[in-house]
N, C-alpha and C positions, 0 to 999 in steps of 0.2 A: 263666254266666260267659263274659267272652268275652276273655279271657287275651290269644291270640296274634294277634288282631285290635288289640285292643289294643296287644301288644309292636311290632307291624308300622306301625301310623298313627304312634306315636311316635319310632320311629328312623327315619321316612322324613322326621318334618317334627324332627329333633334335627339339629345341623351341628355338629360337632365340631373347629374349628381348630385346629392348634397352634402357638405359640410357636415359633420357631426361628432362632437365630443367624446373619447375612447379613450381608458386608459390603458398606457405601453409602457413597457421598461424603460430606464433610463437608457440603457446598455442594452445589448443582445443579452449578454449577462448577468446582467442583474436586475435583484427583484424590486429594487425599487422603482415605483412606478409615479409617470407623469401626466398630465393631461395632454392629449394634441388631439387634432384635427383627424379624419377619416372621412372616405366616399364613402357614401351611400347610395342608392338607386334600386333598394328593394320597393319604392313604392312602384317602378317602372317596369314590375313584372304583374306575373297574375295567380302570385301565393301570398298566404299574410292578409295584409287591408289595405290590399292594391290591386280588387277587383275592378276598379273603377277605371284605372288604366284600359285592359282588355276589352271592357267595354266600349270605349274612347274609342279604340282603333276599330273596332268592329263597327260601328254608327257611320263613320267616316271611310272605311274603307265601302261601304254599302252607298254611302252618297256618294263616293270618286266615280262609282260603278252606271250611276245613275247621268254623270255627266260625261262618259265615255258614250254613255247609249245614244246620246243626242248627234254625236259626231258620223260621218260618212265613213265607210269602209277604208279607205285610204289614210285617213285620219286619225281611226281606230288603231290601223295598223301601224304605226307612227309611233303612237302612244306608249304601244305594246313594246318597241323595241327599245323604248325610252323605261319602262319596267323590268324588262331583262336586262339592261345595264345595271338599275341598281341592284338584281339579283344577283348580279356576279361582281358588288363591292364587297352584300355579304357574308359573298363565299370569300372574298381575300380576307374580309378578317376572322373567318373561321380560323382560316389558314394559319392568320398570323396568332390567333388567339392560341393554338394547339402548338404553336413553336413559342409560346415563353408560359406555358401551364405547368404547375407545381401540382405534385402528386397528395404532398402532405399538407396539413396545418402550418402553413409560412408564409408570413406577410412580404411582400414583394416591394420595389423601391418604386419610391414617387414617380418616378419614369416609367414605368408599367404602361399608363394610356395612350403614352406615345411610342412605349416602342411594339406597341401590337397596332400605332397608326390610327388608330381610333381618331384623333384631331383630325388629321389629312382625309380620310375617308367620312365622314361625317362631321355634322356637327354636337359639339360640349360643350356645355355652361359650367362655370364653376372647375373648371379645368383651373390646376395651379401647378407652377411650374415645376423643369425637375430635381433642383434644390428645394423643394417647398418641405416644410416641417408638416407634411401629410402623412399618413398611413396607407396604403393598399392591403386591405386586408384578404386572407382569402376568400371570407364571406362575399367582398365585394366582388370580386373575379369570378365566382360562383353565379351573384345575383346578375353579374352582368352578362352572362351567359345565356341566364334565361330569360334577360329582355330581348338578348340578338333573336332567340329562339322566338320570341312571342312577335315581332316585329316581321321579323322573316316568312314566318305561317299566316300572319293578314297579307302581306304580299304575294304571296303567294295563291294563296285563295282568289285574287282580283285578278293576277296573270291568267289562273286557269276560268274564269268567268267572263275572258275580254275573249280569251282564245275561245271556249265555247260560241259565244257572240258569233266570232269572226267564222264559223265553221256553218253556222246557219245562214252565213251571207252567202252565202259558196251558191252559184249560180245553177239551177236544175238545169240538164240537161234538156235541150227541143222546147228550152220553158218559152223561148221567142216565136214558135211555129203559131200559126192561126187553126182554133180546134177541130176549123171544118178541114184543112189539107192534110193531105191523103198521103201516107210517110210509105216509101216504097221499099220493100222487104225485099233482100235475096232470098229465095227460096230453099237454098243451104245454109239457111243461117245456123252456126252453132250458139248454145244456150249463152246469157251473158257470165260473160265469168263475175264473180263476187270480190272484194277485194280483198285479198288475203287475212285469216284471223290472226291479231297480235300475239307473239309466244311470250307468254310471261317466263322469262327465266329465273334458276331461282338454284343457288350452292349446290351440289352435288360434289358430295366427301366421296374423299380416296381409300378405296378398300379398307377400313379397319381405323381412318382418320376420325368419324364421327365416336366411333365408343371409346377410344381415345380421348377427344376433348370433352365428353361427358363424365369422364371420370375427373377431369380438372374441375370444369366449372362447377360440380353438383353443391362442394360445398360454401357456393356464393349463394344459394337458393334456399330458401325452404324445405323441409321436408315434404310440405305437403304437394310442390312444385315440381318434384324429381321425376315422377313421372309425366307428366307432359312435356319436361324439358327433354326428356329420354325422346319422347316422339315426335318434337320438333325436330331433332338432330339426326335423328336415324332414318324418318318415316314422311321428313317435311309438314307435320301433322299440324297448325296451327292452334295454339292455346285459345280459350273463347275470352282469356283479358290476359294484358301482356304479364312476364314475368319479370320477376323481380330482382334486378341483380345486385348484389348486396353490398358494394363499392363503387368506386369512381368511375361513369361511364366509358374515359377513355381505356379504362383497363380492357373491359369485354370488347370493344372496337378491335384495339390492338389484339387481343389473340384471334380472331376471325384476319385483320389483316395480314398476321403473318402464315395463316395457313392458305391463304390466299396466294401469297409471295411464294412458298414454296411448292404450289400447286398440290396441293393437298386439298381443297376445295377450286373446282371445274365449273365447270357448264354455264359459265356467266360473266358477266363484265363487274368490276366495283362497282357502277353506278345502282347495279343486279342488287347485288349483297348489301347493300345502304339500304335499298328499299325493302330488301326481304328483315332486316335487322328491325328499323325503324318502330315498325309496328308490334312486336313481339316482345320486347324486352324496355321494360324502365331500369330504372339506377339511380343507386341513393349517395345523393350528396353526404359533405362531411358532416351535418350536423344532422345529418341522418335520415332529411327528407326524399319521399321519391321523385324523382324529375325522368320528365320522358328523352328522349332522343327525337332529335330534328334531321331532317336530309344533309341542311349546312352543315351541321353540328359536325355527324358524323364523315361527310364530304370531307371537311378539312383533317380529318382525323385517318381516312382512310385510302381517299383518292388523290390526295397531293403527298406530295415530299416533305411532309412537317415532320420533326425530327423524332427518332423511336420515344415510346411511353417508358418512362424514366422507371415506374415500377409495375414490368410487366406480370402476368401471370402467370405465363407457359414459355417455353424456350421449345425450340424443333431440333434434336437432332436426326441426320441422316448417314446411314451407312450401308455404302452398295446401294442396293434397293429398298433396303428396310429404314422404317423412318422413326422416331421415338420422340411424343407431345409428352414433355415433363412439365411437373410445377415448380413454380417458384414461389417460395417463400414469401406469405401475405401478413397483413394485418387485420386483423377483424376487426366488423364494425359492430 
């Protein structure tokens, strides 16, 4: 039986909205306001007083772990590949989350959870149709961002703790010989070779590209942050806690992808620049709080074809050989 393996894959792919009274204008236009219905699903993160959540998944994802162990290597492996599928649902709805994201303060139409497919790729309770007299608020699209993000990272964690598993099964070599028989050596034997060490890769700007976009981004940061972000960008120096970028995550994404696109940043694959970004940099929602960045997150935002960020930060131009990272007109938070 595999009970809490089970209990764990269904409440990570179950989304549980609520219902909850907001008042909206009558009109886009006008100020008078009426009662309706709105999602919710900040209990379904792990900010506010929705610790308890995180914990949920965390208990359950540690009992899934406990009944994968019981299973044969074959079974294991099995398991595993039934994990990586749900890992790349999701990534589709990163995908689809980053092709209908609003930059600003705008509530979006009832139709929202289906058309980023959230019904078809999971399951919704409290889902209501798309003529419903509902709200999508941005808060909502915000908080349900950082359930995919919290859902995603317990998953994640079990993939890499099944693949550990699976690495200790891995058969020693000569481990079937009897310890009295006697293993006969060429006498030229060369030393054993070791297995290659992994290259971590990691951006590498284009002559004159990094002090360039540290002149855009400095004023998303702190003062007190400038210089660390100075030596992350110049020196690949890492900060000892990430920083803080003072707007909507997907803006910092999109200027690293487009200097990316124009090859103004080298020596690595997107999947490179996701991992190098991830860890180094938060960003603060609209209501101002910090939220971290996720692989998905940024995945969908950087490695797929989801459509440019509607309010970006920097523009590239290029002329001949010479290239120019300007800014674009923001809004401060």
């Amino acid at each position: 039986m595999m009970n809490n393996l089970t209990a764990f894959l269904t409440r990570l792919q179950t989304f549980n909205p609520r219902l909850v009274k907001q008042e909206a204008p009558i009109k886009a236009d006008s100020k008078e306001m009426k009662s309706t219905d709105a999602y919710d699903i900040t209990r379904e993160t792990h900010y506010y007083d929705s610790f308890s959540y995180k914990s949920e998944l965390r208990v359950l994802k540690d009992m899934a772990l406990i009944d994968l162990l019981a299973l044969d290597k074959e079974r294991i492996g099995l398991q595993l590949a039934q994990l990586n599928k749900l890992n790349d649902r999701f990534k589709e709805l990163w995908e689809n989350y980053h092709q209908h994201y609003h930059d600003y303060h705008k509530d979006y139409k009832a139709s929202y959870p289906f058309s980023i497919k959230l019904d078809t790729l999971f399951i919704v309770h409290n889902l209501q149709g798309d003529n419903a007299d509902v709200v999508v608020t941005a808060q909502f699209v915000e908080d349900l961002a950082d359930s995919i993000k919290l859902r995603e990272s317990f998953l994640k964690e079990l993939i890499r703790d099944v693949e550990a598993v699976m690495e200790k099964q891995e058969p020693v070599a000569n481990e079937s010989l009897n310890s009295d028989e006697e293993i006969s050596q060429p006498e030229n034997k060369s030393p054993k070779q070791e297995a290659p060490m992994q290259v971590n890769r990691y951006p590498t700007f284009k002559e004159g590209a990094a002090n360039q976009l540290y002149n855009i981004l400095k004023p998303y940061f702190i003062a007190e942050d400038h210089f660390k972000l100075e030596n992350l960008l110049l020196n690949n120096q890492t900060p000892e806690s990430p920083l803080v970028f003072r707007d909507n995550g997907n803006k910092l994404a999109d200027a690293f992808k487009q200097l990316y696109d124009a090859r103004l940043i080298v020596g690595c694959q997107l999947i490179d620049l996701e991992k190098w970004i991830a860890p180094k940099f938060l960003y603060l929602r609209n209501d101002g709080e910090q939220r971290e960045f996720s692989d998905g997150y940024l995945n969908g935002m950087i490695s797929t074809k989801s459509r440019p960020c509607k309010s970006p930060i920097l523009k590239i131009e290029q002329q001949n050989n010479d290239f120019f990272i300007l800014p674009v007109s923001r809004n401060k938070k």
